[in-house]
C-alpha positions in Angstrom: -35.6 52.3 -0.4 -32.5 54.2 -2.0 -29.5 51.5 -2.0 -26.3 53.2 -0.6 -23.0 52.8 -2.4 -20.1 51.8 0.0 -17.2 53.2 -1.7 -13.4 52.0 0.0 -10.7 53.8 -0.4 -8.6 52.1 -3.5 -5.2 51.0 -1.2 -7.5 49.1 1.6 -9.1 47.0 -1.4 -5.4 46.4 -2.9 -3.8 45.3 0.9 -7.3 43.4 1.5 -7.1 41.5 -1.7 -3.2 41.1 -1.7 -4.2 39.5 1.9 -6.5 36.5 0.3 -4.2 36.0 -2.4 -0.5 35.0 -0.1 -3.4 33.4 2.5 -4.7 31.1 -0.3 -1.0 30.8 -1.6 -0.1 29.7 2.0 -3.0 27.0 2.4 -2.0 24.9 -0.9 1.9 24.8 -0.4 0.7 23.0 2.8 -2.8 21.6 2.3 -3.4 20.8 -1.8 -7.1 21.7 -2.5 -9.3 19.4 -4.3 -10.0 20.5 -7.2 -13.4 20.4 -8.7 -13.0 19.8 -12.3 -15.5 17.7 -13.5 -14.6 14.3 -14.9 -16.5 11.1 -16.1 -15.9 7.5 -18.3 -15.2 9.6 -21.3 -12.3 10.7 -20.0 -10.4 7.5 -19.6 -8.6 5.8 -22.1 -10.8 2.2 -22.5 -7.8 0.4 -24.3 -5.8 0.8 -21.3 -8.8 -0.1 -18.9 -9.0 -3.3 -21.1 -4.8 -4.0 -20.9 -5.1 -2.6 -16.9 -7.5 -5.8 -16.5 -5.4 -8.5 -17.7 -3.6 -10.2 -15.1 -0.9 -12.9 -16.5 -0.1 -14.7 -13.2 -3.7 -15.4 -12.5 -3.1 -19.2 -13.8 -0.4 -19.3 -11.3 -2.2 -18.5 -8.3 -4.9 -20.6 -8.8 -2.0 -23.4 -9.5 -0.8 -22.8 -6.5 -3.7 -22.6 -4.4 -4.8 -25.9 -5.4 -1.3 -27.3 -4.9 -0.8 -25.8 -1.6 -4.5 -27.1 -0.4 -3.9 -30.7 -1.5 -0.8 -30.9 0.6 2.2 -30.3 -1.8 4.6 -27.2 -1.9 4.0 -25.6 -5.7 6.0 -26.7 -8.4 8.7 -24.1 -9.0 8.2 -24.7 -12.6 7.6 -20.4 -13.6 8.0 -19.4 -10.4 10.8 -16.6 -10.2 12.7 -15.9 -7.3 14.9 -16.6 -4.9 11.7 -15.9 -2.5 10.0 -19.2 -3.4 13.0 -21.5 -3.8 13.6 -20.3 0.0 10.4 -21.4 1.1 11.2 -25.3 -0.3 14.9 -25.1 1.4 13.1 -23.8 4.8 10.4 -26.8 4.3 12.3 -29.6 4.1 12.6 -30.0 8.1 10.4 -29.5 10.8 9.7 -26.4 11.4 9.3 -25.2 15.5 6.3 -23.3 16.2 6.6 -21.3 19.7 3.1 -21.5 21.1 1.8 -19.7 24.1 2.2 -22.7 26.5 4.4 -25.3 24.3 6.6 -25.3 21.9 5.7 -27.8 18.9 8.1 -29.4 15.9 5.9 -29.5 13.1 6.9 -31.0 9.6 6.2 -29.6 6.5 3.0 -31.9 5.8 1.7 -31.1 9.1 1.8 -27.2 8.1 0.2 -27.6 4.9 -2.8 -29.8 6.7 -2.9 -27.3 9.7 -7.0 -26.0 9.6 -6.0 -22.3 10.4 -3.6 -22.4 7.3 -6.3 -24.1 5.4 -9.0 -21.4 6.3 -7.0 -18.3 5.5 -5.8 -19.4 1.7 -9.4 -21.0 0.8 -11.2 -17.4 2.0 -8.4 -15.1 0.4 -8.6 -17.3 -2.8 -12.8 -17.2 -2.8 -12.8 -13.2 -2.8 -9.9 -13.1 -5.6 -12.6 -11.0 -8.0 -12.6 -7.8 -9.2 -14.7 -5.9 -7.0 -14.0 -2.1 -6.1 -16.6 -1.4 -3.6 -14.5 -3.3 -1.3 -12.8 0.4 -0.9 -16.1 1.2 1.5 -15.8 -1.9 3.3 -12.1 -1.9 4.3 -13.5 -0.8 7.6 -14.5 -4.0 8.6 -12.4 -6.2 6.6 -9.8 -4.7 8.6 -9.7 -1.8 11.7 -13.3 -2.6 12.6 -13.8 1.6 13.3 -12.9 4.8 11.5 -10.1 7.3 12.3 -10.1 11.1 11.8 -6.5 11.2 10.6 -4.2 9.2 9.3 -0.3 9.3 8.7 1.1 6.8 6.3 5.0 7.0 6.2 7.1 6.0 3.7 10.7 4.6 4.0 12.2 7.4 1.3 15.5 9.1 2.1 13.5 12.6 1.8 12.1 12.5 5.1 15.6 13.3 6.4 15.1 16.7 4.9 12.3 17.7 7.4 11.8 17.1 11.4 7.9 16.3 10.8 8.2 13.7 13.9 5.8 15.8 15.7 3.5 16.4 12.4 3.1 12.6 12.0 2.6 11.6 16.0 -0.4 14.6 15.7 -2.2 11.9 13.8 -5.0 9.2 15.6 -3.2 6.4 13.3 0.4 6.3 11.9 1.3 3.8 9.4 4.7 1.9 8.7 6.2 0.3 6.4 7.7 -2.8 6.2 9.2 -2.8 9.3 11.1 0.8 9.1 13.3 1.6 12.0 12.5 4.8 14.1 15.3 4.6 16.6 17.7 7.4 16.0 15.3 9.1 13.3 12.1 10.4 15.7 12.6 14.2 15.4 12.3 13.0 11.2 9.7 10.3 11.2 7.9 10.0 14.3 7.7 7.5 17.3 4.2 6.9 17.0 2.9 3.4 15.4 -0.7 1.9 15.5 -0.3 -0.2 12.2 2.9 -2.2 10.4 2.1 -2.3 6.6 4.5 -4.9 5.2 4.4 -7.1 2.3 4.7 -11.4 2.7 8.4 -11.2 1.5 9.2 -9.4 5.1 7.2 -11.8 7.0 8.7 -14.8 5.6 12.1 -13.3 7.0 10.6 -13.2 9.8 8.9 -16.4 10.6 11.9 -18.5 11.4 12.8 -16.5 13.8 12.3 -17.6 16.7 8.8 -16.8 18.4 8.2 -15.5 14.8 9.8 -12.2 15.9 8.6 -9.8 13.2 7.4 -7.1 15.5 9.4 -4.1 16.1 7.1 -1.7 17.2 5.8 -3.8 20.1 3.2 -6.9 20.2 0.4 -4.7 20.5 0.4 -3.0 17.2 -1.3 -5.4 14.4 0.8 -6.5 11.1 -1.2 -5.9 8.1 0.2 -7.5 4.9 -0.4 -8.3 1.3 0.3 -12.3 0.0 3.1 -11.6 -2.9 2.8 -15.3 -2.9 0.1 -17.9 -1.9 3.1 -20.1 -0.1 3.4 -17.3 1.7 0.3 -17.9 4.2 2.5 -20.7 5.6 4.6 -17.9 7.0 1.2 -16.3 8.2 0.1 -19.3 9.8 3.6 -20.2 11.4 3.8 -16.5 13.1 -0.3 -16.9 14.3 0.8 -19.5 16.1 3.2 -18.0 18.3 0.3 -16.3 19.4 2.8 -12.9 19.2 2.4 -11.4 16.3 -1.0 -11.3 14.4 -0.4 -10.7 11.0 -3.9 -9.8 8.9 -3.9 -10.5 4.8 -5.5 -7.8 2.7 -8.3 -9.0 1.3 -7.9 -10.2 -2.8 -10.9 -7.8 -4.0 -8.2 -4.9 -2.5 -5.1 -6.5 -3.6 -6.7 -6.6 -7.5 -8.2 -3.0 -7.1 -4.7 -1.8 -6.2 -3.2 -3.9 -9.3 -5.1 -2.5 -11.8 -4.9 1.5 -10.3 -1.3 1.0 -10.9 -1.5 -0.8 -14.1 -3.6 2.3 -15.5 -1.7 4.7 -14.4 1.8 2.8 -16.0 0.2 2.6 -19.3 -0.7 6.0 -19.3 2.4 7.3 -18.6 4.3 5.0 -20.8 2.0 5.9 -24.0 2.7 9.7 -23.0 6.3 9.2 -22.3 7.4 7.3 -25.6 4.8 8.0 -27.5 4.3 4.2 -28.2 1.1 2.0 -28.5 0.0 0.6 -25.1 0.2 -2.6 -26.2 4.0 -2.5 -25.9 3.8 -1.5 -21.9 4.8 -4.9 -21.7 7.9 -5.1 -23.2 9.3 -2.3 -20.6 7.7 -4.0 -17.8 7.6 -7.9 -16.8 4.1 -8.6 -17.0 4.6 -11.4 -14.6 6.5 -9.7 -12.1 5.0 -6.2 -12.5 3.5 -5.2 -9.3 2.4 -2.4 -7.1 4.5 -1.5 -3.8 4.2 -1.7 -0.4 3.2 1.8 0.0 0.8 2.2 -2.8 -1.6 -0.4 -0.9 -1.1 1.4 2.4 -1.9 4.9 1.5 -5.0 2.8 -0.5 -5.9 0.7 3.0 -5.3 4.5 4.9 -7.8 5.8 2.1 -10.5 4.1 2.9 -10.1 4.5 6.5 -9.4 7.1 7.1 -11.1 11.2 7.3 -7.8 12.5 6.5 -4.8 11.0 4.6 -1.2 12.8 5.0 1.4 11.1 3.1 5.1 11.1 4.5 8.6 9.6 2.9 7.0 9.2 -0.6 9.3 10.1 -3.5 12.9 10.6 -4.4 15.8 13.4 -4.3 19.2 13.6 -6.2 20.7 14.6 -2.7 18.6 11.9 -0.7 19.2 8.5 0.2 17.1 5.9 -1.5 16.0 4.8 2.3 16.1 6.9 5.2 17.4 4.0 7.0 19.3 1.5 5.2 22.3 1.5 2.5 20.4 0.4 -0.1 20.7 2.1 -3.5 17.6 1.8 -5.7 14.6 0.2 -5.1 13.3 -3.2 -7.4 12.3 -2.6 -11.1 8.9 -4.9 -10.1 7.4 -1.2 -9.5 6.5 2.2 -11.6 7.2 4.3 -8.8 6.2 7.1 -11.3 3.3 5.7 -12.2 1.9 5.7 -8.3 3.0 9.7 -7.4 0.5 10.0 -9.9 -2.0 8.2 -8.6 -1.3 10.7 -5.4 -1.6 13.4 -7.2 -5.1 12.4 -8.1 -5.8 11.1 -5.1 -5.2 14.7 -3.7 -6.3 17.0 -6.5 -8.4 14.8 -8.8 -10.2 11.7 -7.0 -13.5 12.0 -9.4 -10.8 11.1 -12.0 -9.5 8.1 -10.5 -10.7 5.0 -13.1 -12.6 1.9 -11.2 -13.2 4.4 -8.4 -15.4 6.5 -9.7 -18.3 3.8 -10.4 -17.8 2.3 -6.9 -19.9 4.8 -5.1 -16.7 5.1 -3.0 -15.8 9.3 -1.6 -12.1 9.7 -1.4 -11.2 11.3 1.7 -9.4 14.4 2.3 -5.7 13.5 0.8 -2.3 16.0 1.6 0.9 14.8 -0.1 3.8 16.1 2.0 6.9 16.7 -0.1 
């Protein structure tokens, strides 16, 4: 059979291709495509896997645990902060716990003995290993389904620069953080919330409040919440009680995956940055009070979750206020904020790359980073 040449005229091809290329230009300055470069264990650096893995205040938890579970407050012998020392001022009375059908004085011994309080700490402390399948099993550790989209929202002044209120309430689950006001900022960040991310620090604001009040978006939408401090499941306990606000801890297996992600991803930037050994990380960052933030474990949590990931409020501008919605000025050195736009970055463009992923037989979902 004689094959037939079809021959187009030369400025049709030009327009046709000059189409595809502002069409593809178009998709990635709103949707980032995954890239498919390939990537394995040779690729990561395995002196700053070993460093990612050390953990200093491990001794300290497990102190504390075993304090807080034989009845006595921790010793605030190495503890910093003005965080604990507030919890040993609030427990020196009783405390009153508003119940559904009574309201109950309770001393400080009668918390710590409480079986609920008990419970929580001894199965949060059990799972306190390194274990990053967990990432395929935050399903059912936490939202018991799976959602097709997800919108976690950040609290950075750069969502004032955009009215994506309607782009984030298109989403089956938006996420907040740590208690973020939406009054008077909708047409910026949405009205829409299904899940409060905070971390224990907000909670134990919260818990002497009356009624445990630490619910702003309404009594129906669940508190999710990492334990900055195991004295901090008092607070958990306290608020349980009042029967009005629920408040879920991550699981330790996440809360460790998360640390060391971020850990990785400081070192690597810091040996890039000053061109320094990675063994000196620590003498830029306070081993002991280095941590990830509140958002880092949300958009993680929303990650596994989640079919779709869109990331709102996350990153800073000269011309921006630090929060959308407060005064504040810079956020807490206890963070590498750097270090985690990284991690987004890779989350969106390179998730085969992504250390203690990559071996957990876990798929990174779809991920767009909206600036």
């Amino acid at each position: 059979m004689m094959k037939i040449a079809l021959r187009l005229p030369f400025s049709l091809v030009f327009v046709t291709s000059l189409f595809v290329v502002l069409s593809y230009r178009t998709t990635i300055s709103i949707c980032p495509v995954t890239t498919q470069t390939a990537s394995s264990k040779d690729d990561l650096d395995p002196t700053l896997l070993r460093l990612s893995e050390f953990e200093p205040s491990e001794v300290i938890v497990r102190q504390d645990v075993n304090s807080l579970l034989h009845g006595d407050l921790p010793d605030a012998a190495g503890r910093s902060g003005r965080y604990y020392m507030s919890h040993r001022n609030n427990l020196r009375s009783n405390v009153l716990i508003d119940r559904a059908r009574d309201r109950v004085f309770m001393s400080p011994k009668e918390l710590l003995g409480l079986p609920e309080f008990r419970h929580s700490l001894s199965n949060w402390f059990r799972s306190r290993y390194f274990q990053p399948e967990v990432m395929s099993q935050l399903v059912n550790l936490t939202t018991h389904r799976r959602y097709s989209s997800c919108a976690v929202v950040g609290n950075s002044g750069i969502l004032l620069k955009a009215e994506n209120g309607e782009l984030i309430d298109s989403h089956e689950i938006v996420i907040r953080l740590n208690n973020a006001r939406i009054s008077g900022y909708k047409r910026h960040v949405g009205s829409k919330t299904n899940i409060s991310f905070i971390n224990s620090n907000i909670l134990h604001l919260c818990a002497r409040r009356r009624g445990c009040f630490c619910h702003p978006y309404g009594d129906d939408v669940p508190i999710i919440m990492y334990a900055c401090q195991a004295v901090h499941f008092l607070d958990q306990t306290i608020c349980n009680e009042s029967k009005r606000a629920h408040a879920q801890v991550t699981d330790a297996r996440f809360d460790l995956l998360c640390m060391r992600l971020v850990k990785y991803y400081s070192l690597k930037r810091f040996v890039r940055e000053t061109g320094k050994t990675p063994e000196e990380w620590s003498k830029k960052h306070d081993e002991m009070m280095f941590h990830y933030s509140s958002g880092m474990q949300a958009v993680m949590l929303a990650v596994g979750i989640c079919d779709k990931v869109s990331i709102f409020g996350f990153g800073k501008s000269v011309d921006a206020k630090h929060h959308y919605h407060t005064t504040q000025k810079a956020e807490l050195d206890l963070h590498d904020y750097e270090a985690e736009y990284e991690l987004y970055k890779d989350l969106v463009e390179r998730p085969q790359a992504i250390p203690f992923l990559m071996d957990s037989g876990f798929t990174v979902p779809h991920v767009v980073f909206y600036h």
